[in-house]
N, C-alpha and C positions, 0 to 999 in steps of 0.2 A: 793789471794783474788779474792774471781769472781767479774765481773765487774756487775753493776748496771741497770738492765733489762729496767728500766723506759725511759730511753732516747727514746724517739719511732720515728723508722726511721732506715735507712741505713747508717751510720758512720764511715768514716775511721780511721782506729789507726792502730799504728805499725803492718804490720803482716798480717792485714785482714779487718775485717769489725765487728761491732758490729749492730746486728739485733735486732729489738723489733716492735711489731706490735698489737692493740688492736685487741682484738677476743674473748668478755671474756664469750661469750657463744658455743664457738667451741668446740670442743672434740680433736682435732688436729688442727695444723694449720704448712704447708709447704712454705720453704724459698724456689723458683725455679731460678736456675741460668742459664738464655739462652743464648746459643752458635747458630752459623750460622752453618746449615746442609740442602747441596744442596739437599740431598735424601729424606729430611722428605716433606710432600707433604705442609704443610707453612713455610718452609725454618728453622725452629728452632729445634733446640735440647733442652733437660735441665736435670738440675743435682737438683733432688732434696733434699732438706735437713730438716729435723724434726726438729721444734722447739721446746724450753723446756718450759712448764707452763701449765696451765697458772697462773701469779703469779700477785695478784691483777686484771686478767683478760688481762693482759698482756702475751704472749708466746714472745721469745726471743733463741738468742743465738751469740754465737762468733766463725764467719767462717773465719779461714786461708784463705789468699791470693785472698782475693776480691780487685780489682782494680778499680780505676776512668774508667769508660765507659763501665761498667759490666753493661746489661742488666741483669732485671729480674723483679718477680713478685711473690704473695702469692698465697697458694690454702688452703681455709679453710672447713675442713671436720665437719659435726657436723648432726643437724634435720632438715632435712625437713618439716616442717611445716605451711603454708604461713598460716592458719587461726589464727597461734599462731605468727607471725611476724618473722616465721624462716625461713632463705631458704638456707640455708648454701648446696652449690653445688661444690665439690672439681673439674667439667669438667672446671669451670668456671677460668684461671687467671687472679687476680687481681691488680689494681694497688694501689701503697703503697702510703696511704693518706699522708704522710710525705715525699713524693719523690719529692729531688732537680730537677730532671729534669726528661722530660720525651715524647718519641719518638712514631712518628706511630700515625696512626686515627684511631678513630670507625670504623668498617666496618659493615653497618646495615643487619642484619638478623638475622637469629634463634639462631647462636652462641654466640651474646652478650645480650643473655637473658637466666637469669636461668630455665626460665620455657618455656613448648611447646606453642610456638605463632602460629597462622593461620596466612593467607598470605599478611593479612593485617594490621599486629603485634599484631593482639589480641588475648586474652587468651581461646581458645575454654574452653566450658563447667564452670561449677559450682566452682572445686577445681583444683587449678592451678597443674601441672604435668611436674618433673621436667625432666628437658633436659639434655642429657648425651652431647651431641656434644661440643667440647672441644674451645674453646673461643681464644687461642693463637695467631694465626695468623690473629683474627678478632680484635682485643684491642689494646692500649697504650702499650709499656711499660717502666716499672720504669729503673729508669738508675740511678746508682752511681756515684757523684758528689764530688771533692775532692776541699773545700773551704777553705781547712788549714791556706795556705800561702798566703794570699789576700794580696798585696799591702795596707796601712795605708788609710782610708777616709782621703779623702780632710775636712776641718772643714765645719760642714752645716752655712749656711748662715743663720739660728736663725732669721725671719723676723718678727720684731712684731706686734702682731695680728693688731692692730690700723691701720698699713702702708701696709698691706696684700691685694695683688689684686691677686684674682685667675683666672686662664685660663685655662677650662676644655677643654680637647681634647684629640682625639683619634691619636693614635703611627700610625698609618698607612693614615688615612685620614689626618691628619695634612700637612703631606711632600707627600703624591705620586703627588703634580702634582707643586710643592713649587720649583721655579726656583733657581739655584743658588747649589741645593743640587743633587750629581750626580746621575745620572741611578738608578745603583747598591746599594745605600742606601734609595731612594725613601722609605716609608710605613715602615722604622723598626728605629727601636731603634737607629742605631747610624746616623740616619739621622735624626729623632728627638733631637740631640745632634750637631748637623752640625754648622758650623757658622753660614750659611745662617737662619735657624733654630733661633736661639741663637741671632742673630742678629734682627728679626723680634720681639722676647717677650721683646728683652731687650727695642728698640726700642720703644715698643708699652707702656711699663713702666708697666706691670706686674709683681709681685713678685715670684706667685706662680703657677706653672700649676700641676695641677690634670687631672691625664692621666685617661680614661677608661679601667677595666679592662686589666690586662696583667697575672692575672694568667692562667696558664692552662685551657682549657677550651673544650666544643666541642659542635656543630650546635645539634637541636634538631630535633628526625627524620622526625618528618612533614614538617622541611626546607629542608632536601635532598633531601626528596622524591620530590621535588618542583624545584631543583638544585640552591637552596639557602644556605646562611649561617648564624652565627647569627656572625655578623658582631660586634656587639657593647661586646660580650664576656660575658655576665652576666649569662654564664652556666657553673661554674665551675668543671673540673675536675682533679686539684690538687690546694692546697693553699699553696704549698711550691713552683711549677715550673714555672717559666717563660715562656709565649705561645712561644712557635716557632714561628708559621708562620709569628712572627713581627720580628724576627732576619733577617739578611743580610744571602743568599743564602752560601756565604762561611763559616756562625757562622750553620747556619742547617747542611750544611754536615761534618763539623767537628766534631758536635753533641752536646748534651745539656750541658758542661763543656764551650764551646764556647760559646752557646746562652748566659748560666747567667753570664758569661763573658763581655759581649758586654752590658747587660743590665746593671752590676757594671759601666762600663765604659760611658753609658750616664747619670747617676745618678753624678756620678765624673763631666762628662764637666761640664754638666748641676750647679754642685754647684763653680763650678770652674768659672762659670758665674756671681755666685751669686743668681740662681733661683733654690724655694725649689720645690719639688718633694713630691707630694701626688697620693697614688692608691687611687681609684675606687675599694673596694672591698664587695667580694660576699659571707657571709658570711650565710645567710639564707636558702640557697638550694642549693643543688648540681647537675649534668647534667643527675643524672641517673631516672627520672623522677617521674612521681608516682609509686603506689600501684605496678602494671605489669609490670616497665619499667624497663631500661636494667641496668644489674648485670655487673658491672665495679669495683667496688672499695669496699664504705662502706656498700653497702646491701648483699655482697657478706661477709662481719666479723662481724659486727656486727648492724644489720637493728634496733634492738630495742633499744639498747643505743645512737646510732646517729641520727635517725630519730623518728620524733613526730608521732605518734599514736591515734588513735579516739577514742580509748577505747573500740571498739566493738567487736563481736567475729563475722565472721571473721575479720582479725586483717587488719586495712586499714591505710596507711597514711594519716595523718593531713594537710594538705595546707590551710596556712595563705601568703602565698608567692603569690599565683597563678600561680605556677612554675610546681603543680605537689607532690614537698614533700616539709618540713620544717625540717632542723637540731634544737632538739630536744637541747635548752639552758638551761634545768633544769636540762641536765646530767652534772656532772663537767668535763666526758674525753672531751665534745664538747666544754666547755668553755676552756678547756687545749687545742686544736685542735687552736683554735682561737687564743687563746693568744699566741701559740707557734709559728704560722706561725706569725705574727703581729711581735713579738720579730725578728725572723727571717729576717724579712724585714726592721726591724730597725739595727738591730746588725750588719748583713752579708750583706744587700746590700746597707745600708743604706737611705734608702729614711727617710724622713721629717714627713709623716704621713699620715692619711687615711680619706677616705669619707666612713661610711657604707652603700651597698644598702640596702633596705624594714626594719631599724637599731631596729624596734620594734619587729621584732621577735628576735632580740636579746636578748632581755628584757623582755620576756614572761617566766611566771613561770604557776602553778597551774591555779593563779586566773587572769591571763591577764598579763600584761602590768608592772611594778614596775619599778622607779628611782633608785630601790635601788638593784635590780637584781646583782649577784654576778658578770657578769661580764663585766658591767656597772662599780661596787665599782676597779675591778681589771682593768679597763682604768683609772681610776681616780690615782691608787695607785702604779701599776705597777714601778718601776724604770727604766726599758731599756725603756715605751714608755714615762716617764719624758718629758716633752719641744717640745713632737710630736703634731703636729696637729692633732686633731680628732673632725668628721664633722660626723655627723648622718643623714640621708635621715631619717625625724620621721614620718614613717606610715609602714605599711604594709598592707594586703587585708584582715585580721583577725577580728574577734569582736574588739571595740573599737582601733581599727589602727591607727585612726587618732590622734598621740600626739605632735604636734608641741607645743615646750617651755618648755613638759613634761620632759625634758632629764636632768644631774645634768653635772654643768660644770667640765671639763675645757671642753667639747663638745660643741662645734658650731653646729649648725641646718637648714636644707635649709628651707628657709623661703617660704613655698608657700603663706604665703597669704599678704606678696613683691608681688609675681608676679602678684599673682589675682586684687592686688587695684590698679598695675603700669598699668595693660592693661586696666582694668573696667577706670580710668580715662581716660586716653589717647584715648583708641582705644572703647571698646564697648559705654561709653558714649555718646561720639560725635557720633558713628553712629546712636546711638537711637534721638540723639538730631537732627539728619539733617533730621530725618523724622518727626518730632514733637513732642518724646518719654524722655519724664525725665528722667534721669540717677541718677547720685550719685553727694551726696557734696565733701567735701575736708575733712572730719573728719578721713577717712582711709588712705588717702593716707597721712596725715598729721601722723599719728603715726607710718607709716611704714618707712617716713623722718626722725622721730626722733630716729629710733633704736625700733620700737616695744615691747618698756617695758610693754606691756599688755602682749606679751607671755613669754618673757625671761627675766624678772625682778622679779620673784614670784622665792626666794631662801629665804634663811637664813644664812646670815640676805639677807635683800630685798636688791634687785639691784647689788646684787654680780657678778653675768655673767658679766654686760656690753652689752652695745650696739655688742660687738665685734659676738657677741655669734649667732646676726642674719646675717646667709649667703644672703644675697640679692643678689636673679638673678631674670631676666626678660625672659630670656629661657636658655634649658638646652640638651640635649641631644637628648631628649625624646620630643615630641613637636612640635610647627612651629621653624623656624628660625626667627632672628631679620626681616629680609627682607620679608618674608615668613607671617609674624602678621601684615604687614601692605598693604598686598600686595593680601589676600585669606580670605574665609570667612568662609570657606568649606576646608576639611582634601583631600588629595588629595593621596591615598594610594592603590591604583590599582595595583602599581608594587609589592607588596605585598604579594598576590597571596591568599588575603583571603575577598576580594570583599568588600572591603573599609569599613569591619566592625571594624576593629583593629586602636588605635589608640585614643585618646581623643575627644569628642564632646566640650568639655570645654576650647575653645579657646581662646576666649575675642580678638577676632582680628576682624578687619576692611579693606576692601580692596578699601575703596576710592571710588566706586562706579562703579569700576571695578575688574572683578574676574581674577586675574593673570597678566601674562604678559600683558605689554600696545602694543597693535604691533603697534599702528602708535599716537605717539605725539602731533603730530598737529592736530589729531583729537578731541583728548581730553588733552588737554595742561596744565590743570590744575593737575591733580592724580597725576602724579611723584613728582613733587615738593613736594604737600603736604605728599605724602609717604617718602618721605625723610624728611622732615619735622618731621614727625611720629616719626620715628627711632632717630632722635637726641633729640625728646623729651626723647626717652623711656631709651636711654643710659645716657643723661645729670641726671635723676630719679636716675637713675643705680649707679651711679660712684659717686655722690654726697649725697647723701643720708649717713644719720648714719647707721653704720654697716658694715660687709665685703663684698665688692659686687664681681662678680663673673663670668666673661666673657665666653659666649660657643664660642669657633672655629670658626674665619669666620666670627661672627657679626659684627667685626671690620671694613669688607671689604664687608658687605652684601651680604652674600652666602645665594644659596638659594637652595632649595631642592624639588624644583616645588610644593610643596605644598604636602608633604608627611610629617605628621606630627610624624612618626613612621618609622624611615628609619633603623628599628635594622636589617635588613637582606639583605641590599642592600651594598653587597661590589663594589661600582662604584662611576661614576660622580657623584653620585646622594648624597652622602655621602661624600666622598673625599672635601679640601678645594681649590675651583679654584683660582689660582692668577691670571689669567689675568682679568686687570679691567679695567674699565670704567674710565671714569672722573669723574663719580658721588661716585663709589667708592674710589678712591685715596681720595675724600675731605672728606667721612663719616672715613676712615683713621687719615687721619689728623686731623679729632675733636677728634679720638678715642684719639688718643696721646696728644690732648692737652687737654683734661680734666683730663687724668689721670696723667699728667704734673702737672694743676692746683690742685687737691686733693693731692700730695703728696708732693709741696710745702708750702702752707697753711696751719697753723695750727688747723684753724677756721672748715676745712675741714676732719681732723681723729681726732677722738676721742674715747677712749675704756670703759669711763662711759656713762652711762646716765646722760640725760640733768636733773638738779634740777629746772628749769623756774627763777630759784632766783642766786643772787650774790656768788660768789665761792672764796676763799679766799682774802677777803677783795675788789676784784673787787668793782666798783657802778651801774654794771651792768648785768643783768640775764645773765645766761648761754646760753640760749631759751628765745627766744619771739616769740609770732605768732599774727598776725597782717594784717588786712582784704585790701581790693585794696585802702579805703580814710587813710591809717594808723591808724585806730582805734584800739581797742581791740579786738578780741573774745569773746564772750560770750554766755553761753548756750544754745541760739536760735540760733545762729549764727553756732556754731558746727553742727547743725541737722539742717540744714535748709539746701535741697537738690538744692538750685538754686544756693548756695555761690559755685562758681566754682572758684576764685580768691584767691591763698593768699601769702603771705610773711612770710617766716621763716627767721629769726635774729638769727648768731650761734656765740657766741662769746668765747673768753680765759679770763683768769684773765689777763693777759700781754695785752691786750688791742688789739689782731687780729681777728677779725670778719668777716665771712661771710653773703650774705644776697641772697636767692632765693625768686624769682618771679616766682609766675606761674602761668599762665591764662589757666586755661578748658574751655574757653566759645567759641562760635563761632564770637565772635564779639571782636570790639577793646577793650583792658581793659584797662582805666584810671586809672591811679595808683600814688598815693602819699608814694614817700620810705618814709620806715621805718626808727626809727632813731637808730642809735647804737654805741659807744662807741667815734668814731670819726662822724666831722661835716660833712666829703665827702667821697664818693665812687666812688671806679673804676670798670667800665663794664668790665667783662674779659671774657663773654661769650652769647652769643643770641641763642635761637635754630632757628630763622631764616636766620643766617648765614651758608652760603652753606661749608664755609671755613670757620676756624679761621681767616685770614689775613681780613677777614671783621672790624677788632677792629681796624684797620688801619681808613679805611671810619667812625668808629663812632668818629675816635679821629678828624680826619676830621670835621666832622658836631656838635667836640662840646659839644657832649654825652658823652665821655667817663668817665668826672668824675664830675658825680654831685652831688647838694646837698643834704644831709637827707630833706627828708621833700618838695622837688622838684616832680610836677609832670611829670608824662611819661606817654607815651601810647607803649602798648603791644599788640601785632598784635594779632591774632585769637592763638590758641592750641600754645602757644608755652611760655617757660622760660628763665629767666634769672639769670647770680649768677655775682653779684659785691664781692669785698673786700676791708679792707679798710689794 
């Protein structure tokens, strides 16, 4: 009985290898097997082999005595036609969109472009003209991977959403300069897996880290030309292969059977720690860029089923990405591409689950944008991704892109407009207010406290997501840093090499009334502190807040990035996380871990509904109260009234545990009468003008530490507080 063509990819079985590969507009399509030959003038040989189909648009076949670490690659023969979206060029070898691993760079010129480029990679003339020159020795390529016999997963650690602190970071900046962890593992996987490593997130009391990109991937050519990289990886070029260049030197030259080797085995420590594992992935676009850009992989089998189309003749790709091109989500092979690698990564390597980047082009059918988008329903339904995490970045650069809330659960969503109302309080406010300029009340940032059921509460029935559902960060990848928002006012992105156009104007940062580094202290003795001040407002917001919040790299220790708000192409200091600190770092440290001590003790502090403002199983008191600086009420002047910069949130259980934040926006002292809640006294367990937690020591001292409901206090200038009872 012949075997079953659909499996697409390169697969061992007894004997050989089972081949299939989409191409379903080719007229031929060749399996190439390369061997090393010193004579050929790029060192390779190959054997090539006719595949059978196409069957369903699938070609296929089953070749004797393919082994684990066979090089090789497609060549699909068919029309040249680029006005008609065709460019099918057999000079060109391809890499196999379903390739476990995969070896070798781009090498930029005329060979890794289907068609005749001028010297500046553009397309002389009107109708592009296809290029014979043979691509081989300029490409990737695919390697055979033998995952048969994997050693059994360790059980994942199943962390529930409620108790989930994520820590995004990149594989290579995380550890190249992280003491503790040796030389030779520095920047790869199994230093990301390190004790030293292991010991810093367990430490810090994080549950979950979400790496950046680690598929395959490669720089785009305006960064080489530049002798740049794209550091951050958001240019895929395969979604089944683990990047090399984050592998240890000895897992590269053994080759990519090693690589995804080493990556199983950090996915293992790492659960064997107890911390789950989320990619960063890039499912929107791929490396091979727009309309004229280079013929690697899917424009080389099949450019019109994979890629999105304008409709026009000549035939042009769509970018809603701003990448260049968009994968084409209303074909079903692209949503089987997705789900197969997605499966793949849950099954085989087992990680935890995913962040989508620009996740609305995911979601784009005919008419825009849909919740209900087929493979949206198949994340929802799916069984291997069952119990995985999945987190949607909701926008893209397309018509109607902005859909934050729009998404249908069990997807989590990063919440920009968290970050917009944490920095607009904290940071653009006050600096409009030190020059005499009004800012905003507490209406925003009061509902971003409570879990943002204005965008993630509209289901059926209502309030089904949960607060869980909003990812709350205050920076991310992309952006300033924690240190970097309170510290610059202005993007600082020179080393860039695109003249500080690139990059967000949309900061909402504050730099104290100095721009950047302070060089002499005692001249201005005031800015650091309150910078530091800043940041433990902006984390205390962070970590305390309903919803999943969400740490970048570093903030914990305030790295800083001089003020590059866009540092995807700086593989250096400049990116990388420094550990040598300060003293004012070690103590922004040590609030990090005791707030996230405090949240994940507390139960006043995780919760995965929505607050109802009323009594919850026979409780005598609300779930939520919000409550002005004399303890009053709220009331709908008061909401819209842009001078109340003051308020109290009261978060309570039906068991009788309570939490209570304080938060003063204003530049002056706030008088404040607590709030009252379920018990007569409260315990201070936290100030943000404590430089250290061990300051709780001096309030127990002075007296303060546990006072009454209904007692007043005064609260220094920008800063909060959270009791418990």
């Amino acid at each position: 009985m012949p075997r079953a063509p659909h499996r697409l990819g390169v697969h061992l079985v007894d004997g050989g290898a089972d081949v299939a590969v989409l191409a379903s507009h080719a007229d031929a399509v060749e399996l190439c097997l390369l061997h090393p030959d010193p004579s050929s003038s790029d060192g390779w040989a190959e054997r090539r082999i006719a595949l059978r189909g196409p069957q369903h648009g699938v070609w296929h076949a089953h070749v004797p005595g393919v082994e684990a670490g066979q090089r090789y690659g497609f060549r699909a023969h068919g029309r040249w036609d680029p006005a008609a979206g065709l460019r099918y060029n057999p000079a060109k070898l391809l890499v196999d969109p379903y390739a476990r691993g995969l070896t070798g760079e781009v090498v930029l010129g005329q060979a890794v472009h289907g068609h005749r480029v001028d010297e500046h990679g553009g397309s002389p003339g009107s109708t592009p003209e296809l290029d014979p020159t043979d691509s081989r020795g300029a490409v990737p390529h695919s390697v055979v991977v033998d995952d048969r016999f994997d050693a059994p997963p360790v059980p994942r650690p199943q962390v529930a959403w409620e108790d989930t602190v994520i820590y995004e970071a990149h594989v290579r900046g995380l550890t190249m300069r992280l003491p503790g962890v040796p030389p030779e593992l520095r920047g790869t996987y199994a230093g990301l897996a390190h004790p030293a490593t292991i010991d810093h997130l367990r430490g810090l009391g994080v549950t979950t880290i979400e790496l950046l990109p680690i598929h395959a991937a490669a720089s785009e050519p305006h960064l080489v030309r530049r002798g740049l990289t794209n550091y951050w990886g958001y240019n895929t070029l395969g979604f089944f292969a683990p990047e090399p260049r984050y592998a240890t030197r000895a897992a590269q030259e053994a080759g990519p059977q090693a690589v995804l080797a080493e990556v199983k085995g950090m996915v293992h420590l790492l659960h064997q720690a107890g911390l789950e594992v989320l990619l960063d992935v890039v499912y929107n676009h791929t490396c091979e860029g727009g309309t004229d850009g280079l013929q690697l992989s899917w424009r080389g089998l099949d450019p019109t089923v994979y890629y999105l189309h304008d409709g026009g003749t000549p035939a042009r790709f769509a970018d809603v990405t701003g990448c260049g091109n968009s994968l084409d989500f209303r074909r079903p092979r692209v949503v089987q591409m997705a789900l197969d690698s997605l499966r793949y990564w849950v099954a085989d390597v087992g990680v935890d689950g995913f962040r989508f980047d620009l996740a609305v082009t995911l979601g784009r059918d005919d008419d825009g944008f849909t919740p209900h988008h087929p493979f949206l329903v198949a994340l929802q339904t799916d069984p291997v991704l069952a119990g995985t995490k999945l987190i949607a970045e909701p926008w893209d650069v397309g018509p109607g892109g902005w859909r934050t809330g729009a998404f249908p659960e069990p997807l989590g969503e990063w919440n920009d407009r968290f970050r917009n109302a944490v920095r607009s309080f904290w940071l653009a406010d006050p600096a409009q207010a030190a020059h005499g300029r009004p800012g905003h009340g507490v209406r925003d940032l009061a509902t971003r406290l409570a879990g943002s059921a204005d965008l993630f509460g509209y289901s059926d029935p209502p309030l089904m997501r949960g607060v869980v559902a909003s990812i709350n960060y205050v920076t991310a990848h992309d952006g300033f840093t924690l240190a970097d928002l309170v510290s610059y006012e202005h993007k600082r992105n020179e080393a860039n090499g695109e003249q500080n156009r690139d990059g967000t104007d949309d900061n909402r940062s504050w730099n104290h009334g100095v721009e950047g580094p302070v060089r002499d202290e005692v001249v201005v003795p005031e800015v650091m502190p309150l910078r530091r001040r800043s940041m433990r407002n902006l984390l205390g917001t962070l970590l305390l807040a309903a919803g999943t919040p969400m740490i970048t790299a570093g903030d914990e220790i305030g790295r800083t990035q001089r003020g590059n708000n866009n540092a995807y192409c700086l593989d250096d200091e400049t990116s990388w996380v420094d550990w040598e600190l300060e003293p004012w770092q070690r103590d922004l440290l040590a609030t990090t871990r005791h707030l996230l001590r405090l949240r994940s003790t507390h139960p006043a502090l995780r919760t995965s509904s929505f607050f109802r403002g009323q009594p919850r199983a026979g409780a005598p008191w609300p779930d939520l109260d919000w409550r002005l600086a004399d303890g009053g009420p709220f009331d709908h002047h008061t909401w819209h009234d842009a001078g109340v910069r003051t308020l109290q949130m009261v978060r309570s259980t039906p068991s009788g545990a309570s939490a209570l934040l304080v938060v003063n926006g204003t530049l002056d002292v706030a008088e404040v009468v607590l709030a009252r809640g379920p018990q007569e006294r409260w315990e201070l367990r936290w100030d943000s003008t404590w430089e250290h937690p061990e300051e709780q020591r001096s309030a127990a001292i002075n007296g303060v530490l546990h006072p009454a409901a209904g007692e007043r206090t005064a609260l220094d200038p920008l800063s909060m507080r959270v009791y418990t009872t």
